[in-house]
C-alpha positions in Angstrom: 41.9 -25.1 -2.2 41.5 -22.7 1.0 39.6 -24.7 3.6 36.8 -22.2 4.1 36.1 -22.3 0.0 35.3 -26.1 0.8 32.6 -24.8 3.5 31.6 -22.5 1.2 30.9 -25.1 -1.7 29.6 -27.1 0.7 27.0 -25.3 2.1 25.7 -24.1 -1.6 25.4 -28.1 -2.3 23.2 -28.0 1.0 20.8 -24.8 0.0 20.5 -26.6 -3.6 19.5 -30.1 -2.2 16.9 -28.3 0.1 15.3 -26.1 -2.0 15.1 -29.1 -4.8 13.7 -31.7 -2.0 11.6 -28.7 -0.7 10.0 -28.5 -4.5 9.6 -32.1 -4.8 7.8 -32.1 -1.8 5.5 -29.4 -2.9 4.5 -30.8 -5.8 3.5 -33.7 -4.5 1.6 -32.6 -1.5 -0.3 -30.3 -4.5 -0.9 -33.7 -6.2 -2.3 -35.3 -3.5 -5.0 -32.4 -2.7 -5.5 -32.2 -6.3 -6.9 -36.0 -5.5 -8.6 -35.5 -2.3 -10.6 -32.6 -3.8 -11.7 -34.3 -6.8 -14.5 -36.1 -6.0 -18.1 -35.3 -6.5 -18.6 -33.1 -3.4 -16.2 -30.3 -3.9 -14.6 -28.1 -6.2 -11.5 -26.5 -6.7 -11.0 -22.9 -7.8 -10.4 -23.5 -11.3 -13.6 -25.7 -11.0 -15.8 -23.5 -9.2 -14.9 -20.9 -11.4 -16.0 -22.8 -14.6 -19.0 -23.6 -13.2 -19.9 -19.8 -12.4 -18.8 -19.1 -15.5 -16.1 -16.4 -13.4 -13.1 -15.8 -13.6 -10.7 -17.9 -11.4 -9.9 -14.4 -9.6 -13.2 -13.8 -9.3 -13.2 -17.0 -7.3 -10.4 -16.1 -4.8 -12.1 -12.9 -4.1 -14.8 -14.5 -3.1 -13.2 -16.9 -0.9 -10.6 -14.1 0.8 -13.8 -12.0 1.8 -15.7 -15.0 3.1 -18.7 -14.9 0.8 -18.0 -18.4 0.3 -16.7 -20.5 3.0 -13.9 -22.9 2.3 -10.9 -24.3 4.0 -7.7 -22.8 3.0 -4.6 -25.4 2.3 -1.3 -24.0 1.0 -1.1 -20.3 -0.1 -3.6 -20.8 -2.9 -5.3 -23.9 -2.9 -8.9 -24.2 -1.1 -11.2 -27.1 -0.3 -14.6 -25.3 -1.0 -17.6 -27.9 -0.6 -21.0 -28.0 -2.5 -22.7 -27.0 0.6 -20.7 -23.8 0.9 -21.3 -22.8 -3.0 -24.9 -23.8 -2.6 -25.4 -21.1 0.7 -23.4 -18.4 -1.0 -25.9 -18.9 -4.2 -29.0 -19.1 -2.0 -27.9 -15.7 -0.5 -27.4 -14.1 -3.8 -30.8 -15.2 -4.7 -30.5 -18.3 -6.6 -33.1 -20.7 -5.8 -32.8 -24.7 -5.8 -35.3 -27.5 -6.5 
C-alpha cells in the first residue's frame, strides 16, 4: 500500500476514536448532572415541566427569556432551583402558604 493511504487510514482510526471517547464522555458527564440535580431542591426540565403541567418547550422558553432563572450546563440541560420556580410563580400571581 501507498504510504500516504496508511496516513490516511490512520488518521480516520484517530477521528473515530475521538468522536467515540468524546460520546462516552458526554454521556457520562449527562449522568452525573442527572444526579447532582436530583435531589429535593431542584428540578430539571422534564421535571419542572411535569409539575406545571407545560410542555417541556414550554419550559426552555421560559428559561431562554429569563422568566425563570437557572444555571445553564451543556447546550440543554439547566440547574433551575425551587427558589427560582417559586419567584417566577409569585410574579405570575400564585400565592404560597
Amino acid at each position: 500500500m501507498h504510504i500516504g493511504v496508511h496516513f490516511y487510514l490512520y488518521g480516520i482510526i484517530i477521528l473515530v476514536r475521538f468522536y467515540v471517547f468524546r460520546k462516552i464522555i458526554i454521556l457520562i458527564v449527562k449522568g452525573i448532572m442527572k444526579l447532582l440535580l436530583s435531589d429535593e431542591e431542584n428540578y430539571t426540565v422534564k421535571s419542572l415541566a411535569e409539575e406545571l403541567n407545560k410542555n417541556p418547550s414550554t419550559v426552555y422558553g421560559l428559561l431562554d427569556s429569563g422568566k425563570i432563572k437557572a444555571e445553564k450546563v451543556g447546550k440543554t440541560m439547566y440547574f433551575i432551583s425551587k427558589d427560582a420556580v417559586k419567584d417566577y410563580l409569585s410574579k405570575e400571581g400564585y400565592e404560597f402558604a
